[in-house]
N, C-alpha and C positions, 0 to 999 in steps of 0.2 A: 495299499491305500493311496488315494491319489495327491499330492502335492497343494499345497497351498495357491500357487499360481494355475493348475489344471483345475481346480476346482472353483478358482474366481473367472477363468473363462468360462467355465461352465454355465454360470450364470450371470453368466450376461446378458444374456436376454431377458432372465428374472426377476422378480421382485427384486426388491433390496430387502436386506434379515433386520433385526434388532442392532445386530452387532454393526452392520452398515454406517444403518440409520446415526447408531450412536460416534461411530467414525467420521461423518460429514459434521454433526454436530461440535463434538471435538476440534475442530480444525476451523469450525465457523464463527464458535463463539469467542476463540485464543482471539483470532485477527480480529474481529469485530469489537472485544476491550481493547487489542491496540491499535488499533485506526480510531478507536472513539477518544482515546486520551490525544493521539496527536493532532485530533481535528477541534479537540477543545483547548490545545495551545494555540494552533493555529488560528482560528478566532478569538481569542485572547492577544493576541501578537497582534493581530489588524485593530481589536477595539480598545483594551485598555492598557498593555504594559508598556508602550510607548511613555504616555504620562504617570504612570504609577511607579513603573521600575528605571526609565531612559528620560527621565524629566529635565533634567540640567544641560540634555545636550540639546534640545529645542532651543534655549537661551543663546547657543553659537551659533546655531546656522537653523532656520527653519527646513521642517522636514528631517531632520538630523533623529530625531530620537523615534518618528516612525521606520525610518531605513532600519536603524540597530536592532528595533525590534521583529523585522522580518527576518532580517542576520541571525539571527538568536532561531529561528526555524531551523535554518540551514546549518549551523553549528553542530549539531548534531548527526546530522548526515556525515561529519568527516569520522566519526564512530562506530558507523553500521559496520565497515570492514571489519573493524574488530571484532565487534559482537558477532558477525558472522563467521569468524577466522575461529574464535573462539568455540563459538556453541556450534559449528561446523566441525571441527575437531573430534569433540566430545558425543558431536552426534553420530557424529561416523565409527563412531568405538564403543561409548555406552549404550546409543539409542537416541531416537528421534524423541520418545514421550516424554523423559527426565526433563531435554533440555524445553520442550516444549512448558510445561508447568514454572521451572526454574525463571524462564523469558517473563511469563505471565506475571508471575507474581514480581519480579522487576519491574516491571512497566506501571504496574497498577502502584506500586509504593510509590514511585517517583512522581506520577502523578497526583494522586492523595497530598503529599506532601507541597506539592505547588500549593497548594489550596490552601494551606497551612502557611505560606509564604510573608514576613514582614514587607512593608515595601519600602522603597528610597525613603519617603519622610520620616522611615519608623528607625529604621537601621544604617540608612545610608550608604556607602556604595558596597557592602554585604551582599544588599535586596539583588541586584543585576548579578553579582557574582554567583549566590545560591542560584539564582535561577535559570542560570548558565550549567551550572555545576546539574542541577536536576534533570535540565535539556539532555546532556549529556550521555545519562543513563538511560534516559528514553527512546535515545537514539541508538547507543549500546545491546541495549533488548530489542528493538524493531530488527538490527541487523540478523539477531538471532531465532528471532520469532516466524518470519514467512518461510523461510526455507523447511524448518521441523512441520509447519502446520501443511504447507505444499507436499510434502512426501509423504506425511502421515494419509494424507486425500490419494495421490498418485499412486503410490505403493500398495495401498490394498484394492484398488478400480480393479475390473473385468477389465482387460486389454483394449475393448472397440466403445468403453466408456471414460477413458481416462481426462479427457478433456471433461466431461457432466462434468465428473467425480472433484476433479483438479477447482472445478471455477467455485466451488464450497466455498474455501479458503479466499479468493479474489474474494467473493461477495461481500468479507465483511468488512471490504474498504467502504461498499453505500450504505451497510446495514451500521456500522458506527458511526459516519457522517450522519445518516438517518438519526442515530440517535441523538448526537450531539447537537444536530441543529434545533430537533426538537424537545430539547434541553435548555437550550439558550432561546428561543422561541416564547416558552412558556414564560420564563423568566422575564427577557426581557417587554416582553406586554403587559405581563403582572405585576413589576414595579415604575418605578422613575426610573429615570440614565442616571441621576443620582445617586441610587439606591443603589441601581445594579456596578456604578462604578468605585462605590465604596466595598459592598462586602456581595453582594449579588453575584459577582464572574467568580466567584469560590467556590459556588453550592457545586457548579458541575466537575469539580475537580473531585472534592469532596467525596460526591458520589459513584465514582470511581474503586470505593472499597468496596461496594455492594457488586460493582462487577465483578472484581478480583474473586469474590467467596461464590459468586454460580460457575465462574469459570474456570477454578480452580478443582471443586466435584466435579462437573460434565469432563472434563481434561483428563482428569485421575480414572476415572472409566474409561478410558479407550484402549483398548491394546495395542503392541508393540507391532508397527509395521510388518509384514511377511517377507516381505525382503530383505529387512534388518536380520531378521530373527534367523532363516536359511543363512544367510553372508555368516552371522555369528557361529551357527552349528556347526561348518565348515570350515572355520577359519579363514575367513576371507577378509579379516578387520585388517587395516592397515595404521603402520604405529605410526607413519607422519603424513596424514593426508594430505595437508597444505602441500607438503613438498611432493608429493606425486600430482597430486592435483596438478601443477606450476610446472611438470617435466611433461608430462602426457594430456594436459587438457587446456593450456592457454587459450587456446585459439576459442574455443568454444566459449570461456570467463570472458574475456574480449567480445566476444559477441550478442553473450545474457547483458552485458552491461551496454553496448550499444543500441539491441533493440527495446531498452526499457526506457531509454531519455525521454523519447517522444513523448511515449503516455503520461512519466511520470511528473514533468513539466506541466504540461494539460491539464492533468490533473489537478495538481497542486495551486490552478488557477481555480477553480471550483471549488476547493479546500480553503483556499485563505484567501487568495487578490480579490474574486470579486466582488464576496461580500463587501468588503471593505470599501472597495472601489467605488457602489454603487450608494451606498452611503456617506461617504466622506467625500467624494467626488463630485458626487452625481447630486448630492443632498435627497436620496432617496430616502422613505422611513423602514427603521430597520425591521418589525414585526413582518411587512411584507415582503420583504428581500429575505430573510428566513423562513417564511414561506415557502416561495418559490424553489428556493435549494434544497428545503426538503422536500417537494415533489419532485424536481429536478433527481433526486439521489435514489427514488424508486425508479427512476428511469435506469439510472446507472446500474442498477442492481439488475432490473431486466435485463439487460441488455451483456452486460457483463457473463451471465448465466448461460444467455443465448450463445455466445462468442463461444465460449467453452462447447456446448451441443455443437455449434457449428464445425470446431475446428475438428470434433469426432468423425463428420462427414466429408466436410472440403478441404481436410489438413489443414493442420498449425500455419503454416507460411500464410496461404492463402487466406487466412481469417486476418491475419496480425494484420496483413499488404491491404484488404479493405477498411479493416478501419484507424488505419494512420490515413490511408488516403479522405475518408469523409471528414477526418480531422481539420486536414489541409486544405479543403473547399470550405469548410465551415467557418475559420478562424475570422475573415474580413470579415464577412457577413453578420456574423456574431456581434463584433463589437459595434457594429453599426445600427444594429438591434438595442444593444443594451444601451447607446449614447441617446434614444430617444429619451431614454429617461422613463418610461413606462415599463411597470411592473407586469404587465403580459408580455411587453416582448423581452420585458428582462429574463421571464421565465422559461418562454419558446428558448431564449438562444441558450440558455446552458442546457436545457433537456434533449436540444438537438446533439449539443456536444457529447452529449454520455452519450451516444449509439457508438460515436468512433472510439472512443475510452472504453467502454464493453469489447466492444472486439477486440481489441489490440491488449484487452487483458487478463478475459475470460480465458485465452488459455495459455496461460503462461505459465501455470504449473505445469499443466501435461508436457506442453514442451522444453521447458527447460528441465523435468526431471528425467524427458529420453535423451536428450542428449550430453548427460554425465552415466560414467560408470557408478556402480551400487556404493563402490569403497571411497568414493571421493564424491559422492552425490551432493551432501548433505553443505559439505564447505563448497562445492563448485558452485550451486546455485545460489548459495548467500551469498557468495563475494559478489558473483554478478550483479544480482538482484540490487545489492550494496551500492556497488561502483557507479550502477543506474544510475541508482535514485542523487548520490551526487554530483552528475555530469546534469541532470535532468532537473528535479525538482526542489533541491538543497534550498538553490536560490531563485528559484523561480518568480514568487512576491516580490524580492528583492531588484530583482534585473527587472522584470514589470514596472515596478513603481519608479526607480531611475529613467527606466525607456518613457514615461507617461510625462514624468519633470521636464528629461531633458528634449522631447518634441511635442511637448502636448500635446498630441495623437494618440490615441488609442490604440489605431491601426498598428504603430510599428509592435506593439507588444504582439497583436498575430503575427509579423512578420517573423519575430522571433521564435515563434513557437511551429511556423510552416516549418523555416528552416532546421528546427531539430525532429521534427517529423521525417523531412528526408532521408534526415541522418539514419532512424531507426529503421525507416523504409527499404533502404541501401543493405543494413548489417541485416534486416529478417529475410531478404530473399539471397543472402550469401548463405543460409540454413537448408541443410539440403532436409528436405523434409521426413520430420523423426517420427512421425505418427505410427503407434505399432511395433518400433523399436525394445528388441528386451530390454525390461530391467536388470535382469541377471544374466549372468554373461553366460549358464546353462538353459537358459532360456530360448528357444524358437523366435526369430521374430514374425510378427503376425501377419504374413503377408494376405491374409486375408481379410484383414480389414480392408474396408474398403477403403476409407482415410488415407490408408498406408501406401495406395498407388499412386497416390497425387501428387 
């Protein structure tokens, strides 16, 4: 009988099954409740918890209690290692699916319970503290959440599709923003800024348990990785991943976490600074800057998907190097776009920006799952992914809205963001390219993909 991995080459070139089907989903719909709950903090952080939760410290210094409240984004990020140390661990021993669900339903309480949240005039310095403390967890689970829903995609692809297969999981970074925005959209058109700043910025918290219970079914159906399940049959689990990890794979963790700065900085401008920026800065109105980001985020989603396809044909390196590079021609132009102050061209310039953010993240499952062994997979690519996101996007809002105070300029915020694109640009072409590379270490690698020669 043939193998599990012979039989997913085999069909490769074929439809996709039920069981596929329900595997991409699984892995789409996890990330997509967790990017939709941190994109509904993160708009929450640029619109209300500055005066609701950080209200005392405007009274010292203006601007003071919107900095803390972007701070309070990034706080979080110093936790992904854990969560990812953690459920990397476990994933590498129990299974990729447990930790997957266990992440989920984390994420989704911690947010629920934001919504639920007293604030400073109710409780007093409690309200910042809880709301820290919640960040915290959400940050906790995000560490542990992409790496399971990345392998669960990778580890069952056809070989010469692993990038498609991989960029599932990417997507539900625009397919939760997508949602999020048009959450807070609805909202806030349908009431006052009154409204929406007394009890209004709760409902999308709130409704966060209604994702937890579809994506806790869809999750519970998928089966266990194939390459999890062989590594177990064999005995190939390993009792301290972390520390083999750390003896035989730094240099690679070192480099998942350098080439993720770029995007994830960029990113995280499209997720929290602009919005904000373009209405509290700009005096834009918010209905159509929420707009535009959620057209702006099906761009992302194209695009993101595409990079993934792409990096199947012209290899991972080569995908990642085009679109840090469109990043880094877009950034001046960009802001120079959005300083008109007109909501078309506020819209043109972030829609331009997802093409380079799709590529350079479309395939970053595929790639970062060939270049870990099976037994240290699952922790290699959390950490990195982790380490990224806080060299990268932590404080991204933060260091923005400092860089906009302290020169008035717009501009240097792109300068800051070319500059960590180089960065990523530098560590993705030290990647000697993995496209095709086994998973298992009895595995062939696929020299015949064509991906794989480039």
């Amino acid at each position: 009988m043939a193998s599990a991995p012979d039989r997913r080459e085999a069909q490769a070139g074929s439809r996709m099954s039920a069981a596929d089907r329900k595997v991409l989903a699984g892995t789409m719909v996890g990330t997509t409740i967790e990017w939709y709950d941190f994109f509904i903090f993160a708009q929450a952080a640029g619109l209300v918890f500055a005066s609701l939760y950080f209200g005392p410290l405007e009274g010292e210094s203006p601007g003071l209690a919107q900095l803390v409240a972007w701070a309070t984004i990034g706080i979080s990020f110093f936790f992904r290692p854990l969560g990812a140390v953690i459920a990397g661990r476990l994933g590498d021993r129990i299974g990729r699916k447990a930790m997957l669900v266990f992440t989920l339903v984390l994420m989704g309480s911690a947010t629920a319970l934001i919504g639920l949240l007293p604030t400073y005039a109710q409780i007093g310095v409690w309200a910042p503290i809880l709301l820290m403390l919640l960040r915290i967890l959400q940050g906790f689970s995000a560490g542990g959440e992409w790496g399971g829903a990345a392998l669960m995609a990778v580890e069952h692809a056809p070989v010469g599709k692993r990038g498609f297969w991989g960029a599932y999981p990417q997507i539900g970074v625009p397919v939760g923003m997508i949602l999020a925005t048009l959450v807070l959209f609805l909202l806030r058109s349908s009431m006052s800024p009154e409204a929406f700043m007394a009890w209004g910025w709760r409902i999308p918290f709130l409704l966060s348990v209604v994702l937890i219970v579809v994506g806790y079914f869809i999750r519970s159906a998928v089966a266990e990785s194939p390459v999890f399940r062989r590594m177990i049959e064999r005995k190939r689990d390993t009792a301290t991943p972390l520390r083999s990890l750390l003896r035989t794979n730094k240099r690679e963790v070192i480099l998942a976490a350098v080439i993720f700065i770029g995007n994830n900085a960029a990113g995280y401008l499209v997720i929290a600074f602009l919005s904000s920026y373009a209405q509290k800065s700009l005096g834009m109105p918010a209905a159509p800057v929420l707009l535009a980001t959620l057209l702006a985020s099906f761009g992302w989603l194209i695009f993101t998907l595409y990079g993934g396809i792409l990096s199947d044909r012209i290899g991972r390196v080569r995908t990642f190097q085009l679109g840090y590079a469109l990043i880094f021609v877009w950034m001046i132009p960009m802001f120079m776009l959005i300083d008109t102050r007109s909501i078309w061209a506020y819209g043109i310039a972030i829609f331009v920006l997802t093409i380079g953010l799709g590529l350079s993240y479309g395939p970053m499952s595929a790639m970062y799952a060939e270049m870990f062994p099976a037994n240290v997979r699952y922790s290699g690519i959390g950490i990195g992914y982790a380490l990224g996101a806080i060299l990268g996007g932590a404080f991204a809002p933060l260091i923005a809205q400092a860089l906009l105070g302290s020169t008035g300029w717009s501009g240097s915020i792109g300068l800051y963001i070319m500059g960590l694109c180089v960065i990523s640009f530098i560590g993705v072409s030290l990647v000697k390219e993995p496209s095709g590379a086994p998973l298992e270490a009895d595995e062939k690698s696929a020299d015949a993909v064509p991906a794989a020669r480039h």
